[in-house]
C-alpha positions in Angstrom: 89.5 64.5 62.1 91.6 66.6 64.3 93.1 65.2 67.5 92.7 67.5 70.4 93.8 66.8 73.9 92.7 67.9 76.9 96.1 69.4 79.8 94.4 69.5 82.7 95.7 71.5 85.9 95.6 73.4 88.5 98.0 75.7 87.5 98.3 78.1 90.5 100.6 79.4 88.8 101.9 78.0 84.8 105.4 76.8 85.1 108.1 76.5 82.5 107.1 72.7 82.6 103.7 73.2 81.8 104.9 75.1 78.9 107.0 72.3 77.7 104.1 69.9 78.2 102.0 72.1 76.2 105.3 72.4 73.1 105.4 69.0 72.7 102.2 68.3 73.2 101.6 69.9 70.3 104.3 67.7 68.8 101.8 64.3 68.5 98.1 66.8 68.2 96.5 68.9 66.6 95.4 71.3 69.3 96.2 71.5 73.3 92.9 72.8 75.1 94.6 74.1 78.6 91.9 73.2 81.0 92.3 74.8 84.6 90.4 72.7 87.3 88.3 74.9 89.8 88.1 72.6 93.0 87.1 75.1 95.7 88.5 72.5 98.0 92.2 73.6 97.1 93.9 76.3 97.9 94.9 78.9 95.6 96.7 81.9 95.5 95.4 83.4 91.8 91.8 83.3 91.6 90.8 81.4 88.4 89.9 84.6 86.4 93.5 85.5 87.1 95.4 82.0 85.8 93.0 82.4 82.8 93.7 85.1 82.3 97.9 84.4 82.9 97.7 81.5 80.7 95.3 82.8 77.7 97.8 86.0 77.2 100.5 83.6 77.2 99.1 81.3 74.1 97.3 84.3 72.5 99.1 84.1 69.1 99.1 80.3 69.0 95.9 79.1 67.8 96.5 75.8 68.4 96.4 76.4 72.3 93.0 77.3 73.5 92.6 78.2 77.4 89.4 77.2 79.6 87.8 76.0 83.0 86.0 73.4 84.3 84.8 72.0 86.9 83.4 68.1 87.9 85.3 65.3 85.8 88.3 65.9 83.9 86.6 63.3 81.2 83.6 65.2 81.0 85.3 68.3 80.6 87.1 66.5 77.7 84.5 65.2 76.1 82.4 68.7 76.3 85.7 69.7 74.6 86.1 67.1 71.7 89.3 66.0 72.8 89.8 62.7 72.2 93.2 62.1 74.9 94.0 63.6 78.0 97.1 65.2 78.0 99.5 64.6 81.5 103.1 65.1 82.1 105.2 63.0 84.5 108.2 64.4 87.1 108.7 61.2 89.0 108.2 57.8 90.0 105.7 59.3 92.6 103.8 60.8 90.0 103.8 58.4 87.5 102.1 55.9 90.0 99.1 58.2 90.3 98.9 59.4 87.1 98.6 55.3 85.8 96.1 55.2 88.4 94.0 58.2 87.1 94.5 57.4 83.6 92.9 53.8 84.0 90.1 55.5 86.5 89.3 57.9 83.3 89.7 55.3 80.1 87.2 52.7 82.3 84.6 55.2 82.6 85.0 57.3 80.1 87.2 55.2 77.0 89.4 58.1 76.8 93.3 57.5 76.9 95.5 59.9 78.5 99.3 60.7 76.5 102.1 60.6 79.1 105.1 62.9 79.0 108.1 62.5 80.9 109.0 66.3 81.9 112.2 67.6 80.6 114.7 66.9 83.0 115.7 70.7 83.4 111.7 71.5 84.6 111.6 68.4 86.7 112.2 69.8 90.1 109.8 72.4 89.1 106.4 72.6 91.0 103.4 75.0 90.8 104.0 74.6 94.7 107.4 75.6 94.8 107.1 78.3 92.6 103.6 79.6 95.0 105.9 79.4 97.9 108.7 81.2 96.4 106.7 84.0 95.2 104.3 84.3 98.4 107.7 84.6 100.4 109.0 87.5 97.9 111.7 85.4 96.0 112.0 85.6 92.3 110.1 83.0 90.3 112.0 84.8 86.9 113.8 81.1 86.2 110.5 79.0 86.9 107.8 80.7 84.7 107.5 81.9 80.9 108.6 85.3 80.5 105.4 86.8 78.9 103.4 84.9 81.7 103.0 88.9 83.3 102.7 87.3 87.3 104.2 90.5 88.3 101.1 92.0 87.5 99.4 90.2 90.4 99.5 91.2 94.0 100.6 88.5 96.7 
């Protein structure tokens, strides 16, 4: 039985951290399903088709990385999936206080368990939000996100 786990996000747009997440993810599972939450409540700046788009060119030749979207519960969407953990990574003590809370929320109701990893500490000052800000105000993102991820191809 293969174990498949479930990286769910945002991703608005895939940082270098989220692609170390995904490495060594891949370290302790079989497979990493990217899963890219559509809440129309948040604020974007790629539309989904775009950050599927980003993110399935960027894992195309791994075929242990597979790229789709969900909406409702991250649990459901993992169980729709197969996966059998949730897959989460952690910059800092603020984080890792929400993501224990989460990750009880998700194995009460659902009996999934979610697989914590501390970020690298070279990505942890990294945010999707930083990067968005950055790149909305013109500055070069080149250092923040994977070389191949082709954002330039996407108007601000």
């Amino acid at each position: 039985m293969s174990k498949i786990a479930l990286f769910p996000g945002t991703f608005d747009p895939f940082t270098l951290g989220h692609l170390s997440l995904v490495e060594r993810g891949l370290q302790i599972v079989d497979e990493v399903i990217v899963a890219i939450g559509i809440n129309l409540d948040k604020k974007t700046i790629f539309t989904t088709e775009q950050r599927l788009e980003m993110i399935f060119r960027l894992f195309k030749d791994n075929p242990k990385v597979q790229v789709a979207t969900y909406t409702g519960l991250t649990v459901d969407c993992a169980k729709a999936k197969g996966a059998g953990f949730i897959l989460r990574g952690i910059r800092s003590v603020a984080d890792f206080e929400y993501e224990k809370n989460i990750a009880n929320v998700n194995r009460e109701i659902s009996g999934l368990e979610t697989v914590v990893l501390f970020t690298d500490p070279e990505y942890s000052y990294i945010s999707s939000s930083i990067v968005r800000d950055l790149w909305v105000h013109g500055k070069s993102i080149d250092n923040f996100v994977p070389k191949n991820l082709y954002i330039n191809e996407y108007k601000k």
